[in-house]
Backbone as JSON Lines, residues from 0, in Angstrom:
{"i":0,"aa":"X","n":[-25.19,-29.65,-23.84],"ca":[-24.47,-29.19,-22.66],"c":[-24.48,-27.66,-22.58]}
{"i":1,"aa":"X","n":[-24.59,-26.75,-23.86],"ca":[-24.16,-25.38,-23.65],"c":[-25.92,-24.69,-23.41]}
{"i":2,"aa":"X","n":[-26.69,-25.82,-23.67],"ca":[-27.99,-25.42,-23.23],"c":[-28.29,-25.03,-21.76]}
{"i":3,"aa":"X","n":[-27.7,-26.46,-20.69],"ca":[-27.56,-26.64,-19.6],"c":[-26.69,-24.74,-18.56]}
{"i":4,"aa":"X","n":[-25.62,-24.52,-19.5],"ca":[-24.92,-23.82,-19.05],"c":[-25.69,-22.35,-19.06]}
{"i":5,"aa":"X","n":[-26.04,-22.31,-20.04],"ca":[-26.74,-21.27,-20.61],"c":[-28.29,-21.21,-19.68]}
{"i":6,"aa":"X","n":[-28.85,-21.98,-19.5],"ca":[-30.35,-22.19,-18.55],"c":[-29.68,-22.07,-16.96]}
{"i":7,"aa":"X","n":[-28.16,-22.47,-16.61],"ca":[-28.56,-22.29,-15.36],"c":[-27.35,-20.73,-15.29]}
{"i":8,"aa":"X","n":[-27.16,-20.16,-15.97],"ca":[-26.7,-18.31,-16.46],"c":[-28.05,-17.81,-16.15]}
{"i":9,"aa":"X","n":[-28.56,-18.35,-16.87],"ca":[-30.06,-17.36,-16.72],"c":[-30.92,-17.3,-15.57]}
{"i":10,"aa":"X","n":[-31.2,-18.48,-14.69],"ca":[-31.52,-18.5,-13.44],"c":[-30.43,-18.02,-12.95]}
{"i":11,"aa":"X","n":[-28.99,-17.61,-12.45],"ca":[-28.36,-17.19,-11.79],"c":[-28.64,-15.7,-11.84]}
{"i":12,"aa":"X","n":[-28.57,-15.06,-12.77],"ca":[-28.78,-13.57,-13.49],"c":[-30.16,-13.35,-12.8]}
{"i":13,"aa":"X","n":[-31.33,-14.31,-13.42],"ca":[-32.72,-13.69,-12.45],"c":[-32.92,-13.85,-11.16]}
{"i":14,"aa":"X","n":[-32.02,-14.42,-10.43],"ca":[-31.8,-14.8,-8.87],"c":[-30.83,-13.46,-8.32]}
{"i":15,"aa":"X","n":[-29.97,-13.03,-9.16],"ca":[-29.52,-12.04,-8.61],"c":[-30.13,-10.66,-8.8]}
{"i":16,"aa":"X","n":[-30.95,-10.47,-9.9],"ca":[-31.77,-9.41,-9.53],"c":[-32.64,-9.18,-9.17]}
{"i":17,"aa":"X","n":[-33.73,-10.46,-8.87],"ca":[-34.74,-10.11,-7.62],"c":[-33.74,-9.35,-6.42]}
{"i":18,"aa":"X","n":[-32.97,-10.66,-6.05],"ca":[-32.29,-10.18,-4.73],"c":[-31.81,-8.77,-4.73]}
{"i":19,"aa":"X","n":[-31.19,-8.16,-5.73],"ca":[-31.2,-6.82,-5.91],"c":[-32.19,-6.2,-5.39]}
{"i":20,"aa":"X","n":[-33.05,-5.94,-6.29],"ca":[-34.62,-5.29,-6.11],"c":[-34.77,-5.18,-4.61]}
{"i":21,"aa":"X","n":[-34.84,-6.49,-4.0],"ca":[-35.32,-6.52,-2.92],"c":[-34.29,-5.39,-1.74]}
{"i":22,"aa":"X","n":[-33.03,-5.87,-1.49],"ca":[-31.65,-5.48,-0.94],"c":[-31.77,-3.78,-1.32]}
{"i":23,"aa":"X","n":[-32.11,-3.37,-2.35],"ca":[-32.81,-1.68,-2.21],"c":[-33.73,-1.56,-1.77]}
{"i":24,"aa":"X","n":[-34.71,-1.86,-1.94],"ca":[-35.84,-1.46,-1.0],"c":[-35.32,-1.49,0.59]}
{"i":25,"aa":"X","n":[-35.54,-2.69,1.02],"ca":[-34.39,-2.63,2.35],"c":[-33.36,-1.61,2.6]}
{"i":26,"aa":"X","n":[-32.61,-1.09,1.35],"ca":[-31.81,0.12,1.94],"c":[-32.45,1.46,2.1]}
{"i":27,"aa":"X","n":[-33.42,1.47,1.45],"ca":[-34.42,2.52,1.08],"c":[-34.8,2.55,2.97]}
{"i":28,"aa":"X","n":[-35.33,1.69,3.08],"ca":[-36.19,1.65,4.7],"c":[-34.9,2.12,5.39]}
{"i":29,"aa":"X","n":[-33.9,1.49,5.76],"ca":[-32.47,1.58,6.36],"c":[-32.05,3.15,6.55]}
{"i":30,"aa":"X","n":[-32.06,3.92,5.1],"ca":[-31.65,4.96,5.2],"c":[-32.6,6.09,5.9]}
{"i":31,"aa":"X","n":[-34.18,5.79,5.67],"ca":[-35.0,6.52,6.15],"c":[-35.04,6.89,7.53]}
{"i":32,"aa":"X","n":[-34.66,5.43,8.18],"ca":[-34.89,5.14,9.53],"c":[-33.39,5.79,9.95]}
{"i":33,"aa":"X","n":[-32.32,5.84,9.12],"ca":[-31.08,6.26,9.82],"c":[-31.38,7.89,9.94]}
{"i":34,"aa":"X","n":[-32.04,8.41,8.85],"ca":[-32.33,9.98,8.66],"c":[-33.45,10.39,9.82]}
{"i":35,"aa":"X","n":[-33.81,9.81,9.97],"ca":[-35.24,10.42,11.52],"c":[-34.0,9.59,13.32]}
{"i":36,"aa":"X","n":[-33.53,9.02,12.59],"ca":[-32.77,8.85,14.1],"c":[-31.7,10.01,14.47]}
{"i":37,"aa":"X","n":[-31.1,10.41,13.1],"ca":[-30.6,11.72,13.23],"c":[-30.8,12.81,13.32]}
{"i":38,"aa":"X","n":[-32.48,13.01,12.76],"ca":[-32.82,14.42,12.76],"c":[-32.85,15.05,11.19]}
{"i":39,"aa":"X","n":[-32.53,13.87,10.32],"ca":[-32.51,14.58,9.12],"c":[-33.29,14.24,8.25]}
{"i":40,"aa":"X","n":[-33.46,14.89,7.3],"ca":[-34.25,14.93,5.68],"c":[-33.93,14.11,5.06]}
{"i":41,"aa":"X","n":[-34.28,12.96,4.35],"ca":[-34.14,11.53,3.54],"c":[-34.48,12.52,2.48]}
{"i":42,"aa":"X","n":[-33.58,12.37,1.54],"ca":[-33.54,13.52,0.11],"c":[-34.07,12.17,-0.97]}
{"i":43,"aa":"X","n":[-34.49,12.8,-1.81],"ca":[-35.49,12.0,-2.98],"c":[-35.58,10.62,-2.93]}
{"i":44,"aa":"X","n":[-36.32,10.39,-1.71],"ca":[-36.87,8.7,-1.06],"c":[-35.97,7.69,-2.25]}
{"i":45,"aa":"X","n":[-34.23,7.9,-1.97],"ca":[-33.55,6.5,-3.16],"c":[-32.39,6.21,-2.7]}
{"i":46,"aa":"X","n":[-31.74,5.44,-2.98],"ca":[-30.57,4.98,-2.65],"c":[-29.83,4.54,-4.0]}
{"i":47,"aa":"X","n":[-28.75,4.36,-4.09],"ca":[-27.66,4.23,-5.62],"c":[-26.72,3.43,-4.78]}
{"i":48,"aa":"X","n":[-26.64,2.26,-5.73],"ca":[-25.58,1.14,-5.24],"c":[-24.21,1.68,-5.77]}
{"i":49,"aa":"X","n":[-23.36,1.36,-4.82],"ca":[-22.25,2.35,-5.44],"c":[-21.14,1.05,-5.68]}
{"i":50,"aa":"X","n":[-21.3,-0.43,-5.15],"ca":[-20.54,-1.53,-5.14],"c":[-20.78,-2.49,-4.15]}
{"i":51,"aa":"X","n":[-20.66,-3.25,-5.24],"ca":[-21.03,-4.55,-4.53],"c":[-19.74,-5.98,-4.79]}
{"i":52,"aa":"X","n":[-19.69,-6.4,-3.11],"ca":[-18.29,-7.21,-3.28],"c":[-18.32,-8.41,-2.57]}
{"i":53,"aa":"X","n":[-17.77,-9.24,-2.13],"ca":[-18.02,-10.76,-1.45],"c":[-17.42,-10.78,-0.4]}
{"i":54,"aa":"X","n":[-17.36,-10.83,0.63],"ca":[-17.44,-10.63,2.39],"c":[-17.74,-11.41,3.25]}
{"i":55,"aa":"X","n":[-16.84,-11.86,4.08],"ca":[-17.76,-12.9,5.02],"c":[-17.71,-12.43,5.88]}
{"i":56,"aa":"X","n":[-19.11,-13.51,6.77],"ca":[-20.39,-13.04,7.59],"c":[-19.37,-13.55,9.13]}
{"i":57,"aa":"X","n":[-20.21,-12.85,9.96],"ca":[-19.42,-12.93,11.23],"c":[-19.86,-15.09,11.55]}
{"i":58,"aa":"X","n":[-20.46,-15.86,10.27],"ca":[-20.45,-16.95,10.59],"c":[-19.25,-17.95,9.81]}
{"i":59,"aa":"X","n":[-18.58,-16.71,9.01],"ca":[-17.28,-16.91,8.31],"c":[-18.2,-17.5,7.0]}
{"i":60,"aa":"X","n":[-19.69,-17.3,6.86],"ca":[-19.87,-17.66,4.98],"c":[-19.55,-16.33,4.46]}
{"i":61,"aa":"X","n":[-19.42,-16.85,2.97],"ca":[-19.34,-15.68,1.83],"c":[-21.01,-15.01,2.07]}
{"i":62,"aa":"X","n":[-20.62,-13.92,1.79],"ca":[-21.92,-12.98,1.52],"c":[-21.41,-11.98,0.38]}
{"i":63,"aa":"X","n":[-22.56,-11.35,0.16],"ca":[-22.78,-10.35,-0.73],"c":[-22.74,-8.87,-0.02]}
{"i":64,"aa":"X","n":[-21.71,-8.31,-0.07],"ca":[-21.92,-6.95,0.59],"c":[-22.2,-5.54,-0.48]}
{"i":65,"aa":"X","n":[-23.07,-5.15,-0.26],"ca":[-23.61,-3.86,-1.14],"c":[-23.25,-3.0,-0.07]}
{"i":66,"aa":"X","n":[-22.43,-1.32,-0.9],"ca":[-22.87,-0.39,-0.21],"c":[-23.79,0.48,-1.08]}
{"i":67,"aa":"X","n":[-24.75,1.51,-0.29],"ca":[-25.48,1.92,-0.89],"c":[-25.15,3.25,-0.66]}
{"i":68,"aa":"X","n":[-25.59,4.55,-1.48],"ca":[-25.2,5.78,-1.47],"c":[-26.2,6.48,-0.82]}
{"i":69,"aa":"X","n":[-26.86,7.27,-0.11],"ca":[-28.18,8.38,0.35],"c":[-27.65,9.59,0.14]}
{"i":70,"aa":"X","n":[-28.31,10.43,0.01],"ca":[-28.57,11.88,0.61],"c":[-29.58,12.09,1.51]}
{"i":71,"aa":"X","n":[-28.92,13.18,2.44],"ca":[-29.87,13.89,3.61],"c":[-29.31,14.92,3.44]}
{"i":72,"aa":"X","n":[-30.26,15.83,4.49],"ca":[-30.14,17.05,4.27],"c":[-30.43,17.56,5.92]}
{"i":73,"aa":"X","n":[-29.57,18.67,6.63],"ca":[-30.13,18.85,8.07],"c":[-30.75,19.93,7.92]}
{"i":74,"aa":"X","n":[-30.32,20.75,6.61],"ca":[-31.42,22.11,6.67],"c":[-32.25,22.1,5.0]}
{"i":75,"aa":"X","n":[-32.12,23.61,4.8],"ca":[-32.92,22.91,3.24],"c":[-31.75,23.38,2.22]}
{"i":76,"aa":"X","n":[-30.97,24.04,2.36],"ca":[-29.92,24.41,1.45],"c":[-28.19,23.6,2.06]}
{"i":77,"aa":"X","n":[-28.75,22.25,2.57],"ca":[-27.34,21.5,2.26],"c":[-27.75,20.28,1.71]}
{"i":78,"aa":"X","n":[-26.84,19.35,1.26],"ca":[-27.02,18.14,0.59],"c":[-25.59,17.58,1.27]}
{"i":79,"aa":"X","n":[-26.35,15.89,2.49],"ca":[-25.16,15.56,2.86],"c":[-24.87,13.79,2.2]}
{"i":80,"aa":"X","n":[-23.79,13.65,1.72],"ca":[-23.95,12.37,1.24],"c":[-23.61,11.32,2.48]}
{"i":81,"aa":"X","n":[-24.65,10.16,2.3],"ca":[-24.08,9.3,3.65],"c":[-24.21,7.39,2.25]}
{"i":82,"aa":"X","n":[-23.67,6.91,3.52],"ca":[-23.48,5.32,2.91],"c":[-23.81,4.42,4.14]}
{"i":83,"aa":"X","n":[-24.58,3.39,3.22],"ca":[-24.94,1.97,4.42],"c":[-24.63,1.12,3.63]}
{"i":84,"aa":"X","n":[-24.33,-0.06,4.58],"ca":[-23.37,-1.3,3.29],"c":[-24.11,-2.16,4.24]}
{"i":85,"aa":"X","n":[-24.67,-2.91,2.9],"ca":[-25.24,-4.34,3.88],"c":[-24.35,-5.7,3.45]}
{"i":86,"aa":"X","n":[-24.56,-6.31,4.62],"ca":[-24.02,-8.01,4.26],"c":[-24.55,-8.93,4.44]}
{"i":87,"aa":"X","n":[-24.98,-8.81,3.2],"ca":[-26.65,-10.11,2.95],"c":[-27.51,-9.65,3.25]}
{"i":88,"aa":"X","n":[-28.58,-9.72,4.3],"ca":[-29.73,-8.85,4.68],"c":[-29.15,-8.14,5.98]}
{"i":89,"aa":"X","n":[-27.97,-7.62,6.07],"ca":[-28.78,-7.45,7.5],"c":[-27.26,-5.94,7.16]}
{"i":90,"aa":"X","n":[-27.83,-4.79,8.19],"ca":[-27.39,-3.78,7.86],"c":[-25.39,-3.93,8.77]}
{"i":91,"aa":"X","n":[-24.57,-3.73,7.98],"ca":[-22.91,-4.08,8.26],"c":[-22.58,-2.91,8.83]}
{"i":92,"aa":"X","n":[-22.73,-1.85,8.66],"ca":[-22.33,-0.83,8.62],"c":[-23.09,0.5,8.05]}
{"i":93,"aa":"X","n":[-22.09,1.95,8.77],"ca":[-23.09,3.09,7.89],"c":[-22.37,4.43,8.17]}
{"i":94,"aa":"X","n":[-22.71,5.56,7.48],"ca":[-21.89,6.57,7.64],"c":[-22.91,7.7,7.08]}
{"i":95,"aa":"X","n":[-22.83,8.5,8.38],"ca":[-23.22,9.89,8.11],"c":[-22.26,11.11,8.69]}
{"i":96,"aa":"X","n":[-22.01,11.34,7.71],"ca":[-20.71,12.66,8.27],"c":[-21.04,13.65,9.14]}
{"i":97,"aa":"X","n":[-20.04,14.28,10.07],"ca":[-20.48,15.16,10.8],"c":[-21.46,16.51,10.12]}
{"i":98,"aa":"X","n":[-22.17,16.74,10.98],"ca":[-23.02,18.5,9.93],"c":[-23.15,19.22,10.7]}
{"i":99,"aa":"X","n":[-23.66,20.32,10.61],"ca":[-24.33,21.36,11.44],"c":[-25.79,21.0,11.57]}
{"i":100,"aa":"X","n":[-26.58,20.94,13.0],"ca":[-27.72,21.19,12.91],"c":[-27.92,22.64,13.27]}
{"i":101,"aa":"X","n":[-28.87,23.24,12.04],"ca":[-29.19,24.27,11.71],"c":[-30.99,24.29,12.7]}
{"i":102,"aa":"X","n":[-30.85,23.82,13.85],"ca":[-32.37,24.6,14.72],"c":[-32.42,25.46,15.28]}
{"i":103,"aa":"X","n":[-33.22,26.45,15.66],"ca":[-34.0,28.16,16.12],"c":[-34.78,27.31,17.18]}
């Protein structure tokens, strides 16, 4: 029996970090596309999960909600931190703080 328990731990664990893997990349694209809709600099092409929590979907299931952390930048000497939180695949929410655009 503790075999059973133990084999289906381990498929749960490698099921949740594909889905990981994947759910960054996706934020990776997300944030890029949020940084050229704004006008800004996608700072070192990454994203950092900052938490991840259980949420339901506007179909009332449980989901998985990640938020993810970015940096942009509107000139070359600022660093602005922004956040996108997904729920399940699909983008929930997002935040980029007010800045200065710095254009001549």
């Amino acid at each position: 029996m503790l075999e059973y328990i133990l084999l289906v731990l381990l498929i749960v664990t490698v099921w949740f970090w594909i889905d990981t893997i994947s759910k960054r990349e996706l934020a990776i694209q997300l944030g890029e596309n949020l940084s050229k809709q704004f006008d800004l600099q996608f700072l070192d092409g990454t994203v950092a999960c900052e938490k991840i929590t259980l949420k339901r979907n506007e179909k009332g299931q449980v989901a998985i909600l990640r938020c993810y952390e970015f940096m942009v930048s509107s000139s070359t000497n600022d660093r602005i931190k922004c956040n996108l939180f997904l729920l399940g695949k699909h983008l929930h929410n997002w935040h980029i703080p007010p800045y200065i655009s710095m254009e001549i």
